[in-house]
C-alpha positions as CSV (number, residue, x, y, z in Angstrom):
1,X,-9.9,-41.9,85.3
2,X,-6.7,-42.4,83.4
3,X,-4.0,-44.1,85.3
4,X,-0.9,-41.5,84.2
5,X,1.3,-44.6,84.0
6,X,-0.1,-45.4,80.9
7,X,1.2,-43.7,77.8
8,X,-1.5,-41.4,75.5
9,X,-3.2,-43.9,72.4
10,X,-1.1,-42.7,69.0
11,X,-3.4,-40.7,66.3
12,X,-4.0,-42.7,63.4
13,X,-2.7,-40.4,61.0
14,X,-2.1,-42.2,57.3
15,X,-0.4,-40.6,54.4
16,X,-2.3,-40.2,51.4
17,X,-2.6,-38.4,47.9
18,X,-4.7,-35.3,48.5
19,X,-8.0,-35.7,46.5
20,X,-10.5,-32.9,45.5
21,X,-12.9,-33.8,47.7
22,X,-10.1,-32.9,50.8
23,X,-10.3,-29.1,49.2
24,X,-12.2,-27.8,52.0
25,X,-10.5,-29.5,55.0
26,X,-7.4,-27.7,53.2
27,X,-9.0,-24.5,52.9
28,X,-9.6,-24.5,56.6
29,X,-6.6,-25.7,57.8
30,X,-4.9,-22.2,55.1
31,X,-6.9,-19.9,57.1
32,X,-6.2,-21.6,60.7
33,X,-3.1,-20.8,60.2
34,X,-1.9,-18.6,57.5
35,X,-2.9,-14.6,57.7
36,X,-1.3,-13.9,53.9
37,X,-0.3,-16.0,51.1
38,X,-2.9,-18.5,51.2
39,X,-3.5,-21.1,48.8
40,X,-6.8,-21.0,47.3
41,X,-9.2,-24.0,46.4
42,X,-8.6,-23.2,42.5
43,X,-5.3,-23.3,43.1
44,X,-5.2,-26.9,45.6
45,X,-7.3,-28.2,42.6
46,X,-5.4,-27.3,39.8
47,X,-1.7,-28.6,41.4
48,X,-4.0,-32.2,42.1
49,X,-4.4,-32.4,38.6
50,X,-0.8,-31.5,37.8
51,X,1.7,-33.7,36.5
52,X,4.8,-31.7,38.5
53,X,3.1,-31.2,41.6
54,X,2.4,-34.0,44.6
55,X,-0.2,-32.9,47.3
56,X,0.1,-35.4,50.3
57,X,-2.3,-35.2,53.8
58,X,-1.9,-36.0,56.7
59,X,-5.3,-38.4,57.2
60,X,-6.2,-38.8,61.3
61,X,-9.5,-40.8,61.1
62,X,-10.8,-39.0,58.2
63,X,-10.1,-35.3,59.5
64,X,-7.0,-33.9,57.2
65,X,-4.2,-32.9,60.4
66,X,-2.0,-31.0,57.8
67,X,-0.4,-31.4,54.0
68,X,2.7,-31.0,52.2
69,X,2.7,-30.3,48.4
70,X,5.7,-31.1,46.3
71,X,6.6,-29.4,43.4
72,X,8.8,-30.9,40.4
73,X,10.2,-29.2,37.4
74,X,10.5,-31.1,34.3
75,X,13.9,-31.8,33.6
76,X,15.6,-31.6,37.0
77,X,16.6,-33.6,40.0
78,X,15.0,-31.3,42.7
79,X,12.0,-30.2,44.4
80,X,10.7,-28.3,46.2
81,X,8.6,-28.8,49.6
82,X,5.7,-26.7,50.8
């Protein structure tokens, strides 16, 4: 039994670029949470490849815990976050 004086371990969550091979962790995690809108695996696969996008994840011990996917526009200081 835990003694509750002790604090919880921390997730091991690491940062990453998103690959293609995280395209159905992302898929799940769209239709977890997501009723509308969703991004398909064409799409995460396409703004990978994409010189104006960034896909990062959210890496706890190899099971993707979420993403955020930036998008740049040539020729301007600003982005936007997803």
């Amino acid at each position: 039994m835990r003694n509750a004086s002790f604090p919880k371990p921390a997730l091991s969550i690491r940062i990453r670029r998103g690959e293609p091979s995280d395209v159905d962790e992302l898929l799940r995690i769209e239709k977890a949470v997501f009723t509308t809108d969703r991004i398909s695996g064409r799409s995460f696969r396409r703004l990978m490849a994409s010189r104006t996008a960034e896909m990062l994840v959210a890496d706890n011990d190899g099971e993707i815990a979420g993403y955020a996917l930036v998008l740049y526009r040539r020729g301007s200081t600003v982005a936007r976050l997803y």
